[in-house]
N, C-alpha and C positions, 0 to 999 in steps of 0.2 A: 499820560498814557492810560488805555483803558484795560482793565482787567477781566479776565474773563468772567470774574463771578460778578463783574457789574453787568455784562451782557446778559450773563444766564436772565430766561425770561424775558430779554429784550431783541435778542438776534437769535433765528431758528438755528443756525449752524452752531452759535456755542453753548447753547441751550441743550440741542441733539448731543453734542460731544460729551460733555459735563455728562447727562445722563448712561451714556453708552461709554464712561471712562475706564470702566472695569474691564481687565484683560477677558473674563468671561464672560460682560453682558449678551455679545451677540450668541453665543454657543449658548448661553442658558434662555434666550427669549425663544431660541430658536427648537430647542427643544419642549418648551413648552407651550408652541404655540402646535406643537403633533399631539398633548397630551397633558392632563394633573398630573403632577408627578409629589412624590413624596421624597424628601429630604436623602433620604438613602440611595433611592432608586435614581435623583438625579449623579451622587456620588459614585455607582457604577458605573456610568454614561462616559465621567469625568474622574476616573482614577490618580491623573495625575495631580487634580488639586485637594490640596489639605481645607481638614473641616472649617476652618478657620475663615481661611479663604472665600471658602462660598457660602457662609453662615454672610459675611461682610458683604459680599455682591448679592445675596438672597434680599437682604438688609436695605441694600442701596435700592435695588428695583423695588420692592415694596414701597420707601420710602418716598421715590418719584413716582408711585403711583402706577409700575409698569408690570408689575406683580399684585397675586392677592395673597394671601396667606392665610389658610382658615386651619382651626385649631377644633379638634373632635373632642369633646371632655369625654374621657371614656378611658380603662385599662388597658391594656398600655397606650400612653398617652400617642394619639395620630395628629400630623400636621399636616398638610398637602399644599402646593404651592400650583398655582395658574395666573393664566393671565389676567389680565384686568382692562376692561372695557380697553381702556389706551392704549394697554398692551396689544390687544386683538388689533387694532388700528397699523398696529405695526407691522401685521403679516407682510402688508402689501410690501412695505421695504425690506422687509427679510427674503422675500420672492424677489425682488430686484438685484439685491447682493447675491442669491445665487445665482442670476444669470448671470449675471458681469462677474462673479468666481470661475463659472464654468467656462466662459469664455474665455477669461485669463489664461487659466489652467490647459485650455487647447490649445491658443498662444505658443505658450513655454514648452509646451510638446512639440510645436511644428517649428522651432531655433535650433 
């Protein structure tokens, strides 16, 4: 049997999933593909999740490459979080999921 982390890299779809596994990947690409945002500023956005939480999915997009994270040396210390080339790549599938949300969503209006 094959495992997903032997596909990662090898098959787009579990490659995609593995990268976007985080409950908030989509809502946080999605937001930063409107805007840099800073650490705080995406935690207004996202009230309900603890810092913890999106320090760990901040982490993971960095990490795959889908985030950039640049660091200001300066008092009080600034962090800002944007996309990354790959990330920009992504719009176009982010603009695809919300058509097919919208759509859904007028769907389950007209049942």
């Amino acid at each position: 049997m094959i495992t997903q982390e032997e596909l990662f890299g090898k098959c787009p779809f579990a490659t995609s999933q593995k990268i976007l596994s985080g409950k908030w990947a989509l809502i946080l690409l999605h937001f930063l593909s409107e805007d840099t945002l800073r650490f705080n500023e995406i935690q207004r956005k996202l009230p309900e999740i603890t810092q913890s939480t999106l320090t760990k999915q901040l982490r993971s997009l960095e990490d795959y490459g889908m985030v950039i994270r640049t660091v200001y040396s300066q008092i009080p210390p600034k962090v800002e979080y944007s996309l990354s080339p790959m990330g920009e790549d992504f719009i176009i599938v982010l603009d695809s999921l919300k058509e097919w949300g919208n759509k859904y969503i007028e769907q389950m209006r007209n049942l």
